[in-house]
PyMOL Python script that loads the backbone (N, CA, C, O; Angstrom):
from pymol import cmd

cmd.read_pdbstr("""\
ATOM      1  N   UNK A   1       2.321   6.543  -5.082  1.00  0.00           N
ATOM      2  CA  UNK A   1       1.712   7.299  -3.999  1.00  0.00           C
ATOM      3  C   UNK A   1       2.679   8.372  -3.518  1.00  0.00           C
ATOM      4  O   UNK A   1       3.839   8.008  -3.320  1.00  0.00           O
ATOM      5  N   UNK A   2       2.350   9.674  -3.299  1.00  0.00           N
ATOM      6  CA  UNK A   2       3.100  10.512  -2.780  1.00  0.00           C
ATOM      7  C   UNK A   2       2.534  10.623  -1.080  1.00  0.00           C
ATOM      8  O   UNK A   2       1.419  10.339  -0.643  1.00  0.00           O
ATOM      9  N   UNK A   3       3.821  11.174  -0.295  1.00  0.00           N
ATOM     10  CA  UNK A   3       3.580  11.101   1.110  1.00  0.00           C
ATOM     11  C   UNK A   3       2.391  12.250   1.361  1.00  0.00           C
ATOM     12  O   UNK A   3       2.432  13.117   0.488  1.00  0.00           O
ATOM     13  N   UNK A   4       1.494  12.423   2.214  1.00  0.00           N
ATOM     14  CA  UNK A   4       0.589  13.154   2.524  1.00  0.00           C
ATOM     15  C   UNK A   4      -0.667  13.615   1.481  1.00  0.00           C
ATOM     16  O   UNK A   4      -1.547  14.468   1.597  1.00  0.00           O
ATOM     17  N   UNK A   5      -0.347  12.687   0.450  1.00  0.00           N
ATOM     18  CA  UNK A   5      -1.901  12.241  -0.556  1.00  0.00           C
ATOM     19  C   UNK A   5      -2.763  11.105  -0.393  1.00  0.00           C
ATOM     20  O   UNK A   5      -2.272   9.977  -0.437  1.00  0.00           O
ATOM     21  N   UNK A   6      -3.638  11.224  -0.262  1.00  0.00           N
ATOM     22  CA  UNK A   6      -4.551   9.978   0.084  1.00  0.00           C
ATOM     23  C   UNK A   6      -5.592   9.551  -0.923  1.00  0.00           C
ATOM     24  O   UNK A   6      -6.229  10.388  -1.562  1.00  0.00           O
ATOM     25  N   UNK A   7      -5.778   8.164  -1.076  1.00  0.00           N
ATOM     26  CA  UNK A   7      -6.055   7.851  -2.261  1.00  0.00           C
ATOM     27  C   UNK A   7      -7.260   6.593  -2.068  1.00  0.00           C
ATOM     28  O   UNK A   7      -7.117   5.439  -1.667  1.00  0.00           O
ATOM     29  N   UNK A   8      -8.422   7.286  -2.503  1.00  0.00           N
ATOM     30  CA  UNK A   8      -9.078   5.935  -2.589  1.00  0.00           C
ATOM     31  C   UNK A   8      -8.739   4.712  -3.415  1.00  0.00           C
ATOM     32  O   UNK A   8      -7.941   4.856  -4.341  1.00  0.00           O
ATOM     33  N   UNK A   9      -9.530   2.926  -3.050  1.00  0.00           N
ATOM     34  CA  UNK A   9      -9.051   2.022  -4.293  1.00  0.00           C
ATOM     35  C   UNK A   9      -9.648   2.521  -4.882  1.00  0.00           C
ATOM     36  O   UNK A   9      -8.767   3.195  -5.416  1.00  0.00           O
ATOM     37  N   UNK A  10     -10.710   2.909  -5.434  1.00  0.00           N
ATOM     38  CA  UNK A  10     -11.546   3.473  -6.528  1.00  0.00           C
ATOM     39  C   UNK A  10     -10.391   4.664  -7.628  1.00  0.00           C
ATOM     40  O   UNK A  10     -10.528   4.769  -8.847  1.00  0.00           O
ATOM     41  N   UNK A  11      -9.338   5.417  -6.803  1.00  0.00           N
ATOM     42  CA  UNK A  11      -8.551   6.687  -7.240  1.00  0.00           C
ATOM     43  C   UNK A  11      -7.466   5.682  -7.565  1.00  0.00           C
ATOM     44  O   UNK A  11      -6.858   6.062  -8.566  1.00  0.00           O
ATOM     45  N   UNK A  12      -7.123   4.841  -7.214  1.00  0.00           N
ATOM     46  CA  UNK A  12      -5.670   3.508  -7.673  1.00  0.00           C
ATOM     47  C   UNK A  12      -6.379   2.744  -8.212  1.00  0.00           C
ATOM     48  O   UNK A  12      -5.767   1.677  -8.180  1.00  0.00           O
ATOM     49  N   UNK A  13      -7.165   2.624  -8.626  1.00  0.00           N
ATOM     50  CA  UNK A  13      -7.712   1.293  -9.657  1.00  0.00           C
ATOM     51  C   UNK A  13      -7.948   2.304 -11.045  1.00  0.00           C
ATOM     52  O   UNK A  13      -7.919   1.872 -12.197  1.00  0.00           O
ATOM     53  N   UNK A  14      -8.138   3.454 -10.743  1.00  0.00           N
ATOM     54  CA  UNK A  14      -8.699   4.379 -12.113  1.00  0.00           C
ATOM     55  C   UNK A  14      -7.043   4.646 -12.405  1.00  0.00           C
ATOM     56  O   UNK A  14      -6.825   4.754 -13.611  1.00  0.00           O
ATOM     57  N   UNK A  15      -5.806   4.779 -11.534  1.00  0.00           N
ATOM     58  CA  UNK A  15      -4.776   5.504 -11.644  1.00  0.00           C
ATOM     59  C   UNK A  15      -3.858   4.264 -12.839  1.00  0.00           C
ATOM     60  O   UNK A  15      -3.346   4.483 -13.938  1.00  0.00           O
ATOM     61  N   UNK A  16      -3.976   2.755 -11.891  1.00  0.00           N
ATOM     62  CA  UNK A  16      -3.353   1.696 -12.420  1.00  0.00           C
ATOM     63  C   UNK A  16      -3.764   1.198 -13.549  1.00  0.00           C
ATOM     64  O   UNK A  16      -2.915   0.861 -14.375  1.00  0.00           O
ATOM     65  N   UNK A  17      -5.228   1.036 -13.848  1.00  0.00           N
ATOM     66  CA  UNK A  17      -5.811   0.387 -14.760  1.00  0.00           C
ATOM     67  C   UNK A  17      -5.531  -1.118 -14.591  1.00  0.00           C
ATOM     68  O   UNK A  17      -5.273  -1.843 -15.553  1.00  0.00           O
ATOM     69  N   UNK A  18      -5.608  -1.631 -13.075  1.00  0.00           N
ATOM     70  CA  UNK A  18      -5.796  -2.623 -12.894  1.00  0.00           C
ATOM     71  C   UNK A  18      -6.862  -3.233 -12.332  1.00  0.00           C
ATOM     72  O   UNK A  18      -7.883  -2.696 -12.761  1.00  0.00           O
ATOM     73  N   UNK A  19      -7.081  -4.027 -11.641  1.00  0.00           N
ATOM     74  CA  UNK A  19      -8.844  -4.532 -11.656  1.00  0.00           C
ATOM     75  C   UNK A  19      -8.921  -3.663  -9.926  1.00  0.00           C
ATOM     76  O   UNK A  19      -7.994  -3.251  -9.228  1.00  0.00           O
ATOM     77  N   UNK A  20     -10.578  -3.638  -9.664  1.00  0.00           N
ATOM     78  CA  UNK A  20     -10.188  -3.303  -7.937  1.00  0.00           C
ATOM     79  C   UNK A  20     -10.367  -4.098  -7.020  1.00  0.00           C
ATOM     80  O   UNK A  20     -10.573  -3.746  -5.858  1.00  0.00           O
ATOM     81  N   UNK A  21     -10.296  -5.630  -7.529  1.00  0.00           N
ATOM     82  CA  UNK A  21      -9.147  -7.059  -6.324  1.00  0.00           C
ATOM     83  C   UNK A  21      -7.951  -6.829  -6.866  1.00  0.00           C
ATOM     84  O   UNK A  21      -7.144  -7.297  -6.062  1.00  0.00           O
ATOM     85  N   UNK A  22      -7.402  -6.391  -7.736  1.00  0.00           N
ATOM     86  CA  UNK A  22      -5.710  -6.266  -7.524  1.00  0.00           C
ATOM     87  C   UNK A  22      -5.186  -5.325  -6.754  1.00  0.00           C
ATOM     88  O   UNK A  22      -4.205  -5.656  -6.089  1.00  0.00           O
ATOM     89  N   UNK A  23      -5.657  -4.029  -6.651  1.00  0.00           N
ATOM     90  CA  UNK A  23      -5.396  -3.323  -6.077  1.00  0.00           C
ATOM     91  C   UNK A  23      -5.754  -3.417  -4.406  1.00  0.00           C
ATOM     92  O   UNK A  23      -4.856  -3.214  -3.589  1.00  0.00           O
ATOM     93  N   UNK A  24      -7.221  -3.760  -3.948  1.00  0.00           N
ATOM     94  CA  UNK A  24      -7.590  -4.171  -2.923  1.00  0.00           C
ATOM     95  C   UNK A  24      -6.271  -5.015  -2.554  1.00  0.00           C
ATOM     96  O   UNK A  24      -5.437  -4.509  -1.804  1.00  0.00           O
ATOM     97  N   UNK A  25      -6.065  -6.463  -3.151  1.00  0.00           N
ATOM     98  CA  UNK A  25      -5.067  -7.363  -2.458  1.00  0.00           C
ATOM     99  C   UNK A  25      -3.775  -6.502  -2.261  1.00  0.00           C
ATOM    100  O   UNK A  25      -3.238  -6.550  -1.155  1.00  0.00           O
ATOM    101  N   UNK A  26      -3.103  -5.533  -3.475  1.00  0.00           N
ATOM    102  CA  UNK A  26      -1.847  -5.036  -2.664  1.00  0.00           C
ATOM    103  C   UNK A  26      -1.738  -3.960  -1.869  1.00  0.00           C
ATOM    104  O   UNK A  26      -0.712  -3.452  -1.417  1.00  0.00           O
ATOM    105  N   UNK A  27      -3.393  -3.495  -1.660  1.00  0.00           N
ATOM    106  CA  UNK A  27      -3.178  -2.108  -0.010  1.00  0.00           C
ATOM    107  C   UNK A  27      -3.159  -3.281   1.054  1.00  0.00           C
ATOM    108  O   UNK A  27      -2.177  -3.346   1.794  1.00  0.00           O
ATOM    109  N   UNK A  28      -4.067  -4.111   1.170  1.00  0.00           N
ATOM    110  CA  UNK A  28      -3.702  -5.485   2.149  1.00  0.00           C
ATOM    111  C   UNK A  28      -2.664  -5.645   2.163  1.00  0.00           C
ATOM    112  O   UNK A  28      -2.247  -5.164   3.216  1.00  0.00           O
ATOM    113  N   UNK A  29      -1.622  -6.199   1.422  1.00  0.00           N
ATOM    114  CA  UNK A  29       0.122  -6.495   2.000  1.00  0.00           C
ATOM    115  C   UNK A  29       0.544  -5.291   2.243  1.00  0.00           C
ATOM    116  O   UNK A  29       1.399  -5.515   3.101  1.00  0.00           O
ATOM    117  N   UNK A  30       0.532  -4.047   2.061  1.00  0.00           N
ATOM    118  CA  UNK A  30       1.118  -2.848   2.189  1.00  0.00           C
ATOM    119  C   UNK A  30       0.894  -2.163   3.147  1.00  0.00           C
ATOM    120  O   UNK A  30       1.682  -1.410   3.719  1.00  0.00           O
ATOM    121  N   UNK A  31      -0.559  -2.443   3.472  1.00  0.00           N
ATOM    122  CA  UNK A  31      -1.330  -2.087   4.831  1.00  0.00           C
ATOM    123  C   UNK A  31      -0.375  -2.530   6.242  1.00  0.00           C
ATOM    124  O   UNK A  31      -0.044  -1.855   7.217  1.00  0.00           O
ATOM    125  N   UNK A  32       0.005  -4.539   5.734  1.00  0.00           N
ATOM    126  CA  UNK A  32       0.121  -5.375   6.890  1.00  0.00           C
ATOM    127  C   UNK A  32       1.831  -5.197   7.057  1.00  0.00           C
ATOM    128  O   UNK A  32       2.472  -5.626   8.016  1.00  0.00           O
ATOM    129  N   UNK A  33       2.351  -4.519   5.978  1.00  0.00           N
ATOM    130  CA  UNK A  33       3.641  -4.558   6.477  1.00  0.00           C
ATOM    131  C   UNK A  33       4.241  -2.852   6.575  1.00  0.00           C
ATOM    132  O   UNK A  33       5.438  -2.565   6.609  1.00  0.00           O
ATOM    133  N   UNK A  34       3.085  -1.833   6.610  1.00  0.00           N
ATOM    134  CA  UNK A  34       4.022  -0.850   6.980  1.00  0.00           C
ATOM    135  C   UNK A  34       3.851   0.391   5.967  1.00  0.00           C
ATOM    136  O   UNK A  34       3.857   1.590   6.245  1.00  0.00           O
ATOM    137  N   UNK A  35       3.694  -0.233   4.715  1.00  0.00           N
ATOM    138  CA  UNK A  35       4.405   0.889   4.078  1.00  0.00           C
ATOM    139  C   UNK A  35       3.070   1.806   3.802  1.00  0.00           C
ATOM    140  O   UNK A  35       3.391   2.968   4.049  1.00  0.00           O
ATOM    141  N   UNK A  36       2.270   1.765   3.560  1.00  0.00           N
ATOM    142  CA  UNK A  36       1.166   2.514   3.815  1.00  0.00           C
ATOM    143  C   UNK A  36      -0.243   2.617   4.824  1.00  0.00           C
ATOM    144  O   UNK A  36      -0.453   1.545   5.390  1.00  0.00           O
ATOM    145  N   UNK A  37      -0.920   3.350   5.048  1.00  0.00           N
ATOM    146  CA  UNK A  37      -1.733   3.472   6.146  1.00  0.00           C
ATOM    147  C   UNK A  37      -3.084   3.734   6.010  1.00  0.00           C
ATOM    148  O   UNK A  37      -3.495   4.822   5.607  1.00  0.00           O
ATOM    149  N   UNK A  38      -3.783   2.839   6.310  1.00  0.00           N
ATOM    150  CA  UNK A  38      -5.295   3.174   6.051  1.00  0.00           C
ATOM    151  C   UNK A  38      -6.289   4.069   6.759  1.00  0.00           C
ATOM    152  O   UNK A  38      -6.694   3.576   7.812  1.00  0.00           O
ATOM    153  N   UNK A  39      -6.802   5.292   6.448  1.00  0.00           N
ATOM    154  CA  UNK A  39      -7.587   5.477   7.113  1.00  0.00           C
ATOM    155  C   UNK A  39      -8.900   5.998   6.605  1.00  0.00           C
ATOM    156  O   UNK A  39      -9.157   6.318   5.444  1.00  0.00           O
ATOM    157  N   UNK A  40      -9.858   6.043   7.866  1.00  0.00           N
ATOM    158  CA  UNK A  40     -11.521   5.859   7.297  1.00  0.00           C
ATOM    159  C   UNK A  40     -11.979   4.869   7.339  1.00  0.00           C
ATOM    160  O   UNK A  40     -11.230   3.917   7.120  1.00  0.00           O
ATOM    161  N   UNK A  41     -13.293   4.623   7.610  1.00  0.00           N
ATOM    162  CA  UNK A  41     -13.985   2.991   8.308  1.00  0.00           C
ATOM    163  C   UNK A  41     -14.597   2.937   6.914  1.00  0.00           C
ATOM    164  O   UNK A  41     -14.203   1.980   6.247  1.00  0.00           O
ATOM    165  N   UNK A  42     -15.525   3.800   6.289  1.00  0.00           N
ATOM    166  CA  UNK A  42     -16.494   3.377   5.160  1.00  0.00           C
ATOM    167  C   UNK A  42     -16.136   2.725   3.894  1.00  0.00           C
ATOM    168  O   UNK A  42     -16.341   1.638   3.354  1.00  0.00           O
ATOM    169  N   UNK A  43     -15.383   4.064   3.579  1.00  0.00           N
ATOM    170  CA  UNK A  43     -14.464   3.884   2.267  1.00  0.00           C
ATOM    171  C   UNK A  43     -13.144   4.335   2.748  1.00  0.00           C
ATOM    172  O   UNK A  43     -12.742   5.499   2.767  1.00  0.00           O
ATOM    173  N   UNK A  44     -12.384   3.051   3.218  1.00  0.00           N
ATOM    174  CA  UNK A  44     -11.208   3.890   3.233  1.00  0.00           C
ATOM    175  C   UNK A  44     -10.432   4.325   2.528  1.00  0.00           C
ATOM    176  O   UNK A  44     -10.482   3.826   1.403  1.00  0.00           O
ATOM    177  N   UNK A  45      -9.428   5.330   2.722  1.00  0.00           N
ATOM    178  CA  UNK A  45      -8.716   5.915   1.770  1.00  0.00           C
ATOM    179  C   UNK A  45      -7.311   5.540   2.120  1.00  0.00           C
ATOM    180  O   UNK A  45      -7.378   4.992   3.220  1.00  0.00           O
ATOM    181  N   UNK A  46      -6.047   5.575   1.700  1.00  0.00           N
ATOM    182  CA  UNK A  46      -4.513   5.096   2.000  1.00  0.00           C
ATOM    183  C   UNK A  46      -3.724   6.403   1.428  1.00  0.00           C
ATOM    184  O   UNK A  46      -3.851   7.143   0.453  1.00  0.00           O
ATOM    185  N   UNK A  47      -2.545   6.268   2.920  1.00  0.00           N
ATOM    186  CA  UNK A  47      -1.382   7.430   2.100  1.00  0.00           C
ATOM    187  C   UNK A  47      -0.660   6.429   2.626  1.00  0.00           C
ATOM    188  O   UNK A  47      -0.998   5.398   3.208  1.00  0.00           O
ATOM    189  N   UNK A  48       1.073   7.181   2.144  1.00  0.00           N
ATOM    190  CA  UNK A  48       2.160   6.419   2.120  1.00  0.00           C
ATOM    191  C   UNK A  48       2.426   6.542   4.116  1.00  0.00           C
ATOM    192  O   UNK A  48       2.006   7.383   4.911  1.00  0.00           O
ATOM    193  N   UNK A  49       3.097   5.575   4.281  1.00  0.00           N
ATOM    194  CA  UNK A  49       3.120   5.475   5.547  1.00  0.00           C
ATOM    195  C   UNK A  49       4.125   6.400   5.768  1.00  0.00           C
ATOM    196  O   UNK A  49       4.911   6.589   4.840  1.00  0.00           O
ATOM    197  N   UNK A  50       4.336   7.309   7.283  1.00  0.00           N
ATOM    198  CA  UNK A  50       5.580   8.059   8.090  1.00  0.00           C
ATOM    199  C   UNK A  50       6.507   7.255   8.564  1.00  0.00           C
ATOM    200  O   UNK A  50       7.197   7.638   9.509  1.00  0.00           O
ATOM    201  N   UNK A  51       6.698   5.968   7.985  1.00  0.00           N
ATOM    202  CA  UNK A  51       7.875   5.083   8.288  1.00  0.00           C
ATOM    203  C   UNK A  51       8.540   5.012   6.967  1.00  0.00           C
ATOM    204  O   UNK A  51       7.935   4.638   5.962  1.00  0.00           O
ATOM    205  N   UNK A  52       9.727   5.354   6.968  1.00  0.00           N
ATOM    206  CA  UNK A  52      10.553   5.546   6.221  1.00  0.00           C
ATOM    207  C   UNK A  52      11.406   4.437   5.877  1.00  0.00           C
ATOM    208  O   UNK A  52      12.279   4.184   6.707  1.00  0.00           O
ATOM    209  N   UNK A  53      11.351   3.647   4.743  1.00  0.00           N
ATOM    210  CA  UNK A  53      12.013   2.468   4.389  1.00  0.00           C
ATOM    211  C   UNK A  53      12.966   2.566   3.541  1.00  0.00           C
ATOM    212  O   UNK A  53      12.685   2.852   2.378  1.00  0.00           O
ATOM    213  N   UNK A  54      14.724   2.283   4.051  1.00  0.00           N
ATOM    214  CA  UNK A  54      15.047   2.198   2.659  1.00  0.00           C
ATOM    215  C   UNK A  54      15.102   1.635   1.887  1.00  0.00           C
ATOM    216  O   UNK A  54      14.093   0.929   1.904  1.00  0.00           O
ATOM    217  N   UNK A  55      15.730   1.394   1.006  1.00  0.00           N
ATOM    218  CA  UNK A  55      15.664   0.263  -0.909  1.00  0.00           C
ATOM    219  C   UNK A  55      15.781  -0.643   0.292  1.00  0.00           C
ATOM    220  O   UNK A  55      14.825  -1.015   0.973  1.00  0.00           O
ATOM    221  N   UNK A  56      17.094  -0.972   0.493  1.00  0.00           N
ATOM    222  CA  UNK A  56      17.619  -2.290   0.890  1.00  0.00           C
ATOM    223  C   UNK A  56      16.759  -2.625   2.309  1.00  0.00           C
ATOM    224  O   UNK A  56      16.842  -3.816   2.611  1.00  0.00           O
ATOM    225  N   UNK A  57      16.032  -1.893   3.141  1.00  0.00           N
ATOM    226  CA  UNK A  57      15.299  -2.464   4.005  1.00  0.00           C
ATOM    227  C   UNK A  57      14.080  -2.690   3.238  1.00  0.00           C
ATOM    228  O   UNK A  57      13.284  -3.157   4.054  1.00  0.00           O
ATOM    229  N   UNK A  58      13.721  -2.636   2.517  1.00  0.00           N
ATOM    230  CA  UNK A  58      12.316  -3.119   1.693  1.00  0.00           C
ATOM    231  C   UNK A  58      12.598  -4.334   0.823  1.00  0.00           C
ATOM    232  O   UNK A  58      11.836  -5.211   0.416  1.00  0.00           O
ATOM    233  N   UNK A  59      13.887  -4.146   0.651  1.00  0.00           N
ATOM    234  CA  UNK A  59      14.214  -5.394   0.083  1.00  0.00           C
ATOM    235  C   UNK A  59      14.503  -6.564   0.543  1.00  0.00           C
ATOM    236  O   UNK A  59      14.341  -7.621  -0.067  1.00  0.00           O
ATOM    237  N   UNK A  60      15.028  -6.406   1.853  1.00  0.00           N
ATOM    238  CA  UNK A  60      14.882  -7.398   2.877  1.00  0.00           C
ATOM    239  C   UNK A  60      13.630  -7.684   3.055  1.00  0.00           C
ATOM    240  O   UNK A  60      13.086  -8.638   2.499  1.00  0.00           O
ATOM    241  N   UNK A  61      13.131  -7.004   3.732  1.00  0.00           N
ATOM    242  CA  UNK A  61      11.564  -7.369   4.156  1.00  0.00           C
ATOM    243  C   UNK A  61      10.546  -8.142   3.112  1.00  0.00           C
ATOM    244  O   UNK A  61       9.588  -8.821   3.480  1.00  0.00           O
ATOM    245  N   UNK A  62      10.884  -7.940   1.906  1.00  0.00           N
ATOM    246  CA  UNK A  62       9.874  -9.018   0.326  1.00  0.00           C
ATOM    247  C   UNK A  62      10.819 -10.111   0.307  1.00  0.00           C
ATOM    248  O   UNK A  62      10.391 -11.250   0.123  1.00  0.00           O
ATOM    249  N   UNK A  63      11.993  -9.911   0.466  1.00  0.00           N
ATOM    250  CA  UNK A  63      12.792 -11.405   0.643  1.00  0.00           C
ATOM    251  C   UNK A  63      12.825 -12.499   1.566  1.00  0.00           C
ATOM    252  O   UNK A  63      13.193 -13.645   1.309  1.00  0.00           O
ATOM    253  N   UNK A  64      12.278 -11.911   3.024  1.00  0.00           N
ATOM    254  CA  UNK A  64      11.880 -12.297   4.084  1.00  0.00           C
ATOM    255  C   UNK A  64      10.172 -13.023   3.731  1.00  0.00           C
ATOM    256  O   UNK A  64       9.655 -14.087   4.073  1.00  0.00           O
ATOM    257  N   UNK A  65       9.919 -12.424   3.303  1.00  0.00           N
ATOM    258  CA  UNK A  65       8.114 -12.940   2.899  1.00  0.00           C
ATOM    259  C   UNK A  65       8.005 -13.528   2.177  1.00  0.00           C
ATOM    260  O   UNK A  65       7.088 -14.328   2.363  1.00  0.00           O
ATOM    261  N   UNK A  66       8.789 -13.678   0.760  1.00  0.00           N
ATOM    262  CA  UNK A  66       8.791 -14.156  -0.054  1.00  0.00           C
ATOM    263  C   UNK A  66       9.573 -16.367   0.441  1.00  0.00           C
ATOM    264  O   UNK A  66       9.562 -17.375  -0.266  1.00  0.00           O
ATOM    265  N   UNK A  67       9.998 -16.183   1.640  1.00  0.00           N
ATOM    266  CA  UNK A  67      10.749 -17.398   1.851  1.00  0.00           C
ATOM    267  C   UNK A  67       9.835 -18.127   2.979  1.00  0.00           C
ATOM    268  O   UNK A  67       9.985 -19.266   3.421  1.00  0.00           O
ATOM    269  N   UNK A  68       8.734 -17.056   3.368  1.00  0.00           N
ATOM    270  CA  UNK A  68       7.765 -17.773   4.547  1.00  0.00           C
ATOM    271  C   UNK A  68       7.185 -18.625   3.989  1.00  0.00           C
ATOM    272  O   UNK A  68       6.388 -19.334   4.603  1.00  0.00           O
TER     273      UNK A  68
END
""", "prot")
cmd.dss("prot")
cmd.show_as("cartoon", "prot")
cmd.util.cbc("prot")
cmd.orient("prot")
């Protein structure tokens, strides 16, 4: 995802060539922790979030989740 592109799952499921519950499930964790942002009620669409994470704070944060 680039910052200030917005992307339907329909535009990341055609991009990944992964199913669209895989993709659905990881805008859900990505949604709930920050790093990207949903918007639109119908179909929503996602860009990268204006919170700026670095490596090692993202890496904390999946290491942190990963131990809940």
């Amino acid at each position: 995802m680039i910052r200030g592109e917005y992307y339907s799952i329909s535009d990341l499921t055609n991009l990944t060539g992964q199913s669209r519950s895989t993709v659905a499930d990881v805008l859900v964790f990505l949604t709930e922790y920050g790093f990207v942002e949903s918007v639109g009620a119908n179909e929503p669409v996602f860009t990268k979030s204006q919170v700026k994470f670095s490596p090692g704070e993202s890496i904390n944060l999946l290491k942190c989740i990963a131990n809940q």
